[in-house]
N, CA, C and O atoms as a MOPAC input file, in Angstrom:
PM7 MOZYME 1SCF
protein

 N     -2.57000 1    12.14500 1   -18.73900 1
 C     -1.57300 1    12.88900 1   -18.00300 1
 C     -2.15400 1    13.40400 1   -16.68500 1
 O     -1.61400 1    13.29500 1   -15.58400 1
 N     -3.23000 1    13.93200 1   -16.92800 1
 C     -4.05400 1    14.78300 1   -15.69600 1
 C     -3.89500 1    13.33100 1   -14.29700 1
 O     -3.51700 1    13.62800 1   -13.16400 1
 N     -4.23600 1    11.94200 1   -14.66000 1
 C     -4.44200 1    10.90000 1   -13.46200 1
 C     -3.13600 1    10.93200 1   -13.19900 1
 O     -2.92500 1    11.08800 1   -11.99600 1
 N     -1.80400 1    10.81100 1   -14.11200 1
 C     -0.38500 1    10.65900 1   -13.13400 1
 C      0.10300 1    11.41900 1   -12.51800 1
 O      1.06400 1    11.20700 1   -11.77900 1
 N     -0.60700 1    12.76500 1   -12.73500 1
 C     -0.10600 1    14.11500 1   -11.53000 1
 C     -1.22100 1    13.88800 1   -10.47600 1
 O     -1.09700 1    14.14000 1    -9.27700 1
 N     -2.20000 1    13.43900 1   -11.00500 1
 C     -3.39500 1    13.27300 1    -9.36900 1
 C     -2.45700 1    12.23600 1    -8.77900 1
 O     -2.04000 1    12.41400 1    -7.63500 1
 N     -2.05700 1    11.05500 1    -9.54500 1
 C     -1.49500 1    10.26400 1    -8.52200 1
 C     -0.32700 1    10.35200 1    -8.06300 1
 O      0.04900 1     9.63800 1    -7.13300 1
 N      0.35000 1    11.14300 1    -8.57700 1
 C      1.78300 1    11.39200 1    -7.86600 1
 C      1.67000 1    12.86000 1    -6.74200 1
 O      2.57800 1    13.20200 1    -5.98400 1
 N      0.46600 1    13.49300 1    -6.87000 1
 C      0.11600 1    14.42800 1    -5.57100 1
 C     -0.29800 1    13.43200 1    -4.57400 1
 O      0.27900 1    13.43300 1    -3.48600 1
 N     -1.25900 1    12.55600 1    -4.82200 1
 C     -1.65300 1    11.84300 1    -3.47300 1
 C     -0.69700 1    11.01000 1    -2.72700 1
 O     -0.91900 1    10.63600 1    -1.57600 1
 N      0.64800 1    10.64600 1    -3.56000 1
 C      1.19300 1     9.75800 1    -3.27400 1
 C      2.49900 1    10.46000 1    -2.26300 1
 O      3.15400 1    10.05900 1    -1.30100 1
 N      2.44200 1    11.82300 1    -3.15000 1
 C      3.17200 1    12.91500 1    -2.36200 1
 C      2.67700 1    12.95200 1    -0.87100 1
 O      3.41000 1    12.66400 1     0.07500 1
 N      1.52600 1    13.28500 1    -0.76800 1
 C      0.81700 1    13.45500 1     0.26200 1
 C      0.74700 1    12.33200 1     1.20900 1
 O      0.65900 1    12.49800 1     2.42500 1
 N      0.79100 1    11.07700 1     0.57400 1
 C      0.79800 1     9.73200 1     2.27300 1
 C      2.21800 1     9.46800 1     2.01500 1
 O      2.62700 1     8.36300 1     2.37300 1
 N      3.04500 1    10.27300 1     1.46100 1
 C      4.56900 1     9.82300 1     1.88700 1
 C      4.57700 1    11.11100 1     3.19000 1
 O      5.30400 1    11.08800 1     4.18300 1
 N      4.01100 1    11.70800 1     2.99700 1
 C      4.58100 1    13.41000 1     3.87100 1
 C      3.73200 1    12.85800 1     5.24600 1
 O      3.99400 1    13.44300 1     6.29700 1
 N      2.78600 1    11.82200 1     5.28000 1
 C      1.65000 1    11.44300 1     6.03600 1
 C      2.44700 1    10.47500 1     7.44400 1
 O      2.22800 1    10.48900 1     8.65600 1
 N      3.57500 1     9.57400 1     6.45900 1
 C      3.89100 1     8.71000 1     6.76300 1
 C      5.43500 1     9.20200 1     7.46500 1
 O      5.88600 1     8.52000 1     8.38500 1
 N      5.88500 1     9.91600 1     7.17300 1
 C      6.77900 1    10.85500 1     7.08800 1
 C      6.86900 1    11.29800 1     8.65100 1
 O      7.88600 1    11.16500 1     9.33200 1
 N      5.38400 1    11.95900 1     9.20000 1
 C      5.26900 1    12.50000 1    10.18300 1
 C      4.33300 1    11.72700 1    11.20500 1
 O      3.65200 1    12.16300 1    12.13200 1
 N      4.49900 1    10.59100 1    10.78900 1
 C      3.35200 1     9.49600 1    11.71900 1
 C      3.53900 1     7.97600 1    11.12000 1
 O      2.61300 1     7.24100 1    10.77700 1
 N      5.23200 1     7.60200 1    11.06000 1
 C      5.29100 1     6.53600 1    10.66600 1
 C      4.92800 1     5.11100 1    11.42100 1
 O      4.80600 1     4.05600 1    10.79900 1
 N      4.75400 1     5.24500 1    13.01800 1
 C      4.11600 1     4.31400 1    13.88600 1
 C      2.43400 1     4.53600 1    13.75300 1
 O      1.82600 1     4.18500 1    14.76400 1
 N      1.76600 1     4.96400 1    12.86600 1
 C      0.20400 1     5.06200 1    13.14900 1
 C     -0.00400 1     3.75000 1    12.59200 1
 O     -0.51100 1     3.00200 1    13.42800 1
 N      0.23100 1     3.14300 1    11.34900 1
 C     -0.68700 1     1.53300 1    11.01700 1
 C      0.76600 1     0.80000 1    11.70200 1
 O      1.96600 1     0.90300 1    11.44600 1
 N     -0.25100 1    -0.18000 1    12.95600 1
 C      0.72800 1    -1.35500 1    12.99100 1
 C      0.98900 1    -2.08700 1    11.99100 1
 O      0.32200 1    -2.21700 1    10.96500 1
 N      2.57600 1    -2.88400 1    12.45100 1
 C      3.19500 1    -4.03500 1    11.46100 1
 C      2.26800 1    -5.09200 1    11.20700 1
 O      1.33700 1    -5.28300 1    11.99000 1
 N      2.46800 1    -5.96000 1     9.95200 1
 C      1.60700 1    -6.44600 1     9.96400 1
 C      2.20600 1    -8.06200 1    10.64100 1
 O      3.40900 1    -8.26900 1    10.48700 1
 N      1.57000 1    -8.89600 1    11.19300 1
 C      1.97700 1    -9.66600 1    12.23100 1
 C      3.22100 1   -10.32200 1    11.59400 1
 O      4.38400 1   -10.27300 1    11.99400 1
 N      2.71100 1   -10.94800 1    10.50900 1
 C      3.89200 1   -12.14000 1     9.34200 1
 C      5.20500 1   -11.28300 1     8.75500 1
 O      6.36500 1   -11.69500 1     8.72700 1
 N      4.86700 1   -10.38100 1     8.43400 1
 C      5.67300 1    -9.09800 1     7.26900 1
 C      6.81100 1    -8.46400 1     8.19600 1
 O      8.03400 1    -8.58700 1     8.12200 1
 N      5.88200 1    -7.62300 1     9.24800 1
 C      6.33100 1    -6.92300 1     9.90400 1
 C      6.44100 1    -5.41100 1     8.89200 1
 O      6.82900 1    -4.32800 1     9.32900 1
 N      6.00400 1    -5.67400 1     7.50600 1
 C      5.49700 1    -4.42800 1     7.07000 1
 C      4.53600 1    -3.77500 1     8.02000 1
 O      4.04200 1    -4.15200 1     9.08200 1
 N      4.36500 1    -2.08700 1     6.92400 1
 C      3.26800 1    -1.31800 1     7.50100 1
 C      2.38000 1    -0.93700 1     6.60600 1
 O      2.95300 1    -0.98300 1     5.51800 1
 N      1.15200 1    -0.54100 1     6.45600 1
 C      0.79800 1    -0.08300 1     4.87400 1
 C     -0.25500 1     0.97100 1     5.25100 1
 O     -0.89000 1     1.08400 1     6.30000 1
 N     -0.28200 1     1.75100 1     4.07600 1
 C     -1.52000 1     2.79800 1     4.60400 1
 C     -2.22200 1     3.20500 1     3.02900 1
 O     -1.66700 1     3.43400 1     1.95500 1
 N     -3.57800 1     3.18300 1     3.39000 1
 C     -4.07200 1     3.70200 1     2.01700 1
 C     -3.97400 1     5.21900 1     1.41300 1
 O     -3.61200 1     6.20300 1     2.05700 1
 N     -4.39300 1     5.19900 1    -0.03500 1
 C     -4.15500 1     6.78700 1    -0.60400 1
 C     -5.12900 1     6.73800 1    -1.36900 1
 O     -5.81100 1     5.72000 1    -1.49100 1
 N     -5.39200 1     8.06200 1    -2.13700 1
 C     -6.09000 1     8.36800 1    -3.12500 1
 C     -7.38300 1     7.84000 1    -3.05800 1
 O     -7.85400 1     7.52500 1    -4.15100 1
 N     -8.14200 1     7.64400 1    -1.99700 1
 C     -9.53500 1     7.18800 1    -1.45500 1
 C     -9.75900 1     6.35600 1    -1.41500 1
 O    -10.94700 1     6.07100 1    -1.56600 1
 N     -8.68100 1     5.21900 1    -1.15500 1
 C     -8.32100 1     3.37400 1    -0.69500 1
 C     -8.36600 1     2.96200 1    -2.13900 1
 O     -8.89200 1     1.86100 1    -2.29800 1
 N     -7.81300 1     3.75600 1    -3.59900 1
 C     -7.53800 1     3.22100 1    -4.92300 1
 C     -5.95100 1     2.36500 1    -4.53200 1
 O     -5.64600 1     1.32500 1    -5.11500 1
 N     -5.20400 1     2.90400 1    -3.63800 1
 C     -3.77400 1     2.40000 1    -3.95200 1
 C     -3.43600 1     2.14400 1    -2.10600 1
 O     -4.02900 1     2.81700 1    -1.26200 1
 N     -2.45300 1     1.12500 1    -1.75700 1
 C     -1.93100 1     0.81700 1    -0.78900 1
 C     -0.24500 1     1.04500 1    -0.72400 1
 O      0.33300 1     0.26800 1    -1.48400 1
 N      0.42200 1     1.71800 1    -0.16800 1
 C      1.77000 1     2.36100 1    -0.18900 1
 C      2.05600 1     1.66000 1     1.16200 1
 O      1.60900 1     2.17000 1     2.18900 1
 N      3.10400 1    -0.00100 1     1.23500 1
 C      3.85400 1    -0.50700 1     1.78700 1
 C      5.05900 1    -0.25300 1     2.54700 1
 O      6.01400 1    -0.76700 1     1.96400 1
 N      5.39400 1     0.32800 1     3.60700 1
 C      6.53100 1     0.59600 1     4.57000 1
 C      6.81200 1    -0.33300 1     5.43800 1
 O      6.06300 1    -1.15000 1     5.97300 1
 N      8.68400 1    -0.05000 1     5.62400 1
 C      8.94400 1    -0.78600 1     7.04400 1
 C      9.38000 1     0.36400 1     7.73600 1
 O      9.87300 1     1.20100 1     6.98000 1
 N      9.35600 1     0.69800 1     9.01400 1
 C      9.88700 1     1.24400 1    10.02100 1
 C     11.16300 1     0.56000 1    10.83800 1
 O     11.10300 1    -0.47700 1    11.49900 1
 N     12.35800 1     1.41500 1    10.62400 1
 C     13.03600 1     0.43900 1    11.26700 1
 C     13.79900 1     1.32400 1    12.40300 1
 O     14.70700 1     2.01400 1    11.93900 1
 N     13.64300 1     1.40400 1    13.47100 1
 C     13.91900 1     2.13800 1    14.59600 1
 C     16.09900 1     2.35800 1    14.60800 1
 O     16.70600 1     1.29300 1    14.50000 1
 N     16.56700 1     3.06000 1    14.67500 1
 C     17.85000 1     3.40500 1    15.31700 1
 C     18.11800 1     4.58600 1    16.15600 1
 O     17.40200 1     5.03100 1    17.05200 1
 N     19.67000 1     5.19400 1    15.58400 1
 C     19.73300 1     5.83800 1    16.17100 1
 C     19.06000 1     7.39200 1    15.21000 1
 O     19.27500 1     8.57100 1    15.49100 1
 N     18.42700 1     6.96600 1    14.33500 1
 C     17.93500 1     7.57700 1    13.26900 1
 C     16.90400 1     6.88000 1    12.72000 1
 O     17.29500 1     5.99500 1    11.95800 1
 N     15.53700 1     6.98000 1    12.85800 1
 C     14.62400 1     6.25400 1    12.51100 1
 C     14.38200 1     6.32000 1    10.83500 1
 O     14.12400 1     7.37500 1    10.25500 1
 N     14.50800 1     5.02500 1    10.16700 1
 C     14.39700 1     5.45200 1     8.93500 1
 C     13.26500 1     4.76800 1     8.52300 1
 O     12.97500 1     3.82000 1     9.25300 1
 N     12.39800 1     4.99700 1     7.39300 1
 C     11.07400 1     4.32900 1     6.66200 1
 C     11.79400 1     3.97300 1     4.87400 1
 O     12.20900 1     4.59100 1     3.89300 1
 N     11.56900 1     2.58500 1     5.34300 1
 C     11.72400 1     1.98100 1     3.44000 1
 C     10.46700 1     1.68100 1     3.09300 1
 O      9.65000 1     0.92300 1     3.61500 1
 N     10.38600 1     2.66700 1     1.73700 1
 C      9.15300 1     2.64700 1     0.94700 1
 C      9.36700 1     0.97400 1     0.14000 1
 O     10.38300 1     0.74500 1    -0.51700 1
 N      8.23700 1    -0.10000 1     0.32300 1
 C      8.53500 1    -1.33100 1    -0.11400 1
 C      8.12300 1    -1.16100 1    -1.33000 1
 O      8.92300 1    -1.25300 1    -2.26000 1
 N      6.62300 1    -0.84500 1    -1.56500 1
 C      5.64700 1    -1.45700 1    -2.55300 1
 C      4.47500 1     0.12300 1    -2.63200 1
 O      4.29800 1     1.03600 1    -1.82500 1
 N      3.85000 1    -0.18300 1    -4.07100 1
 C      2.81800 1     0.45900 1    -3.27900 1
 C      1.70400 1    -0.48200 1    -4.80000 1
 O      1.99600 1    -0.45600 1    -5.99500 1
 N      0.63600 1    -1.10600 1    -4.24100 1
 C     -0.46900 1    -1.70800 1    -5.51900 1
 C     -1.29500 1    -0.55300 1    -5.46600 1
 O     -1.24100 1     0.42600 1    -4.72200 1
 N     -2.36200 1    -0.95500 1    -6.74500 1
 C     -3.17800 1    -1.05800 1    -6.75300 1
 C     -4.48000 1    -1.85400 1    -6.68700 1
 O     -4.83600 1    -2.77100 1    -7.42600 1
 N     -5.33900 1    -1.11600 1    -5.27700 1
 C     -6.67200 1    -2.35600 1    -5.05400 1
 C     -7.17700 1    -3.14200 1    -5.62400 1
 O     -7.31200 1    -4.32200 1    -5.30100 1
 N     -7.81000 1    -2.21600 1    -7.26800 1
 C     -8.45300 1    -2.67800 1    -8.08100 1
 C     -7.95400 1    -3.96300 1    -8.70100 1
 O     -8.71000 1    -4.62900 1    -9.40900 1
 N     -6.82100 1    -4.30200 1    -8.48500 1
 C     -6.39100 1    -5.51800 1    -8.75000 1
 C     -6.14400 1    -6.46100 1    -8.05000 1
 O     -6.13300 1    -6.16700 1    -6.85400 1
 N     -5.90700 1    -7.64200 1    -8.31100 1
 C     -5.95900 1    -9.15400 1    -7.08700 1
 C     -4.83400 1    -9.07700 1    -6.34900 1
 O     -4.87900 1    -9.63400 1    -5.25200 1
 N     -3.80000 1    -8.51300 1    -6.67300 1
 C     -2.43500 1    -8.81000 1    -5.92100 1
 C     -2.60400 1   -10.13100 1    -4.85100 1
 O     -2.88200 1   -10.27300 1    -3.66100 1
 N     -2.30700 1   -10.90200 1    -5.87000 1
 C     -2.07200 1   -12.18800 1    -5.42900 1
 C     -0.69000 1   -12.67600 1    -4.37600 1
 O     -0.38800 1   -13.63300 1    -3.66300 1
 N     -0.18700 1   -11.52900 1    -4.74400 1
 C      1.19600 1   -11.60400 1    -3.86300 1
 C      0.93300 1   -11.12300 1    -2.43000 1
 O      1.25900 1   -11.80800 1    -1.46000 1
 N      0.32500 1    -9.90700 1    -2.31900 1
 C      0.25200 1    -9.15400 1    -0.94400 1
 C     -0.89600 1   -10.04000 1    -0.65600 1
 O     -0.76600 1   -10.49300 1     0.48100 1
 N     -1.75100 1   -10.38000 1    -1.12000 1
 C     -3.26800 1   -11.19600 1    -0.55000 1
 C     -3.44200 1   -12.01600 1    -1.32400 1
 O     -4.05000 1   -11.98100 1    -2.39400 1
 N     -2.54500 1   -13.35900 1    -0.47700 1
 C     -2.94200 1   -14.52200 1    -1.43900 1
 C     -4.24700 1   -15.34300 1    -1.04900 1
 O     -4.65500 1   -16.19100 1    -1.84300 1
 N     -5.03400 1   -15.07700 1     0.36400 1
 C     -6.08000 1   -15.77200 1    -0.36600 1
 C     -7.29700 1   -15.43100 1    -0.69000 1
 O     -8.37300 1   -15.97800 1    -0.45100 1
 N     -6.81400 1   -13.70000 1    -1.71400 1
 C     -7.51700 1   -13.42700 1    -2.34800 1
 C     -7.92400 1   -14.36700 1    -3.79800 1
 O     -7.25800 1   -15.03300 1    -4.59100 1
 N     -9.45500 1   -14.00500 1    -3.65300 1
 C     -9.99700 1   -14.93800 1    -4.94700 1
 C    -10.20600 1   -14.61700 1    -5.86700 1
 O    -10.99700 1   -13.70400 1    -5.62800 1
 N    -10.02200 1   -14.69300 1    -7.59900 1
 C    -10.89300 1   -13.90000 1    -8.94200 1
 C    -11.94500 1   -14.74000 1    -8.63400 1
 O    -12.29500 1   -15.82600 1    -8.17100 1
 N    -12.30800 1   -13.56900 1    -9.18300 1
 C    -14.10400 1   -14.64300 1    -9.47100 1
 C    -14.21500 1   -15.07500 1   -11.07500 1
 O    -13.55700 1   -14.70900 1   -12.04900 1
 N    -15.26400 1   -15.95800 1   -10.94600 1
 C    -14.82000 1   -16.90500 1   -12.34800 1
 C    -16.00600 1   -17.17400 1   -12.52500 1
 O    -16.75200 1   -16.83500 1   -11.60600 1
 N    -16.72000 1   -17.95700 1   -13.89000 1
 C    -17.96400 1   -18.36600 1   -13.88500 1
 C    -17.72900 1   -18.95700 1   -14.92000 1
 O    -17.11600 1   -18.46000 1   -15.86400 1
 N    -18.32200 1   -20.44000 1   -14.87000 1
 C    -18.47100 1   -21.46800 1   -16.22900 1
 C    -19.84700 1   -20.93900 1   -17.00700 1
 O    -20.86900 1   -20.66600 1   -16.37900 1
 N    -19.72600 1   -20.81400 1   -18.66800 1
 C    -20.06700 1   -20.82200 1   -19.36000 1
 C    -21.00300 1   -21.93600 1   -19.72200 1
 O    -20.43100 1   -22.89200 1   -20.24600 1
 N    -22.38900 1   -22.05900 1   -19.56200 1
 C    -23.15300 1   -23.07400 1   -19.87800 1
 C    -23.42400 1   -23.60000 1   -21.52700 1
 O    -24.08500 1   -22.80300 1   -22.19400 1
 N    -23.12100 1   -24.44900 1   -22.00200 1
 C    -23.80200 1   -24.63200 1   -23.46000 1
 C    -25.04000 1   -24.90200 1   -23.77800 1
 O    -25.36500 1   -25.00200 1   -24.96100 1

């Protein structure tokens, strides 16, 4: 219980981040997402910025590092190793 209130404070915290500095990480060239890290680069929290007459931010995604997310970084690699007999 104690990690889902740490992580829902930090997450509190780069929404309020993003909130008040939603042009600080450029788009990303292909996406045109934005992303910014949290909780000491454990998690990545995905935005678009979309300018009007009312600037609004859609929260897309948010991973976690520790994992391959093969989707956001596909040519990320697992690492693997053959077993010798």
């Amino acid at each position: 219980m104690e990690e889902l209130e740490k992580f829902h404070a930090e997450h509190g915290r780069v929404i309020g981040f993003i909130k008040q500095n939603p042009t600080t990480p450029a788009p990303h060239p292909n996406t045109g997402y934005q992303s910014w890290p949290f909780s000491n680069g454990r998690y990545r929290l995905f935005f678009k910025l979309v300018k009007g007459e009312e600037d609004m931010v859609y929260l897309l995604d948010a991973i976690d590092n520790r994992m391959v997310n093969i989707e956001v970084y596909p040519d990320n690699l697992m690492s693997s190793y053959e077993i010798d007999d």
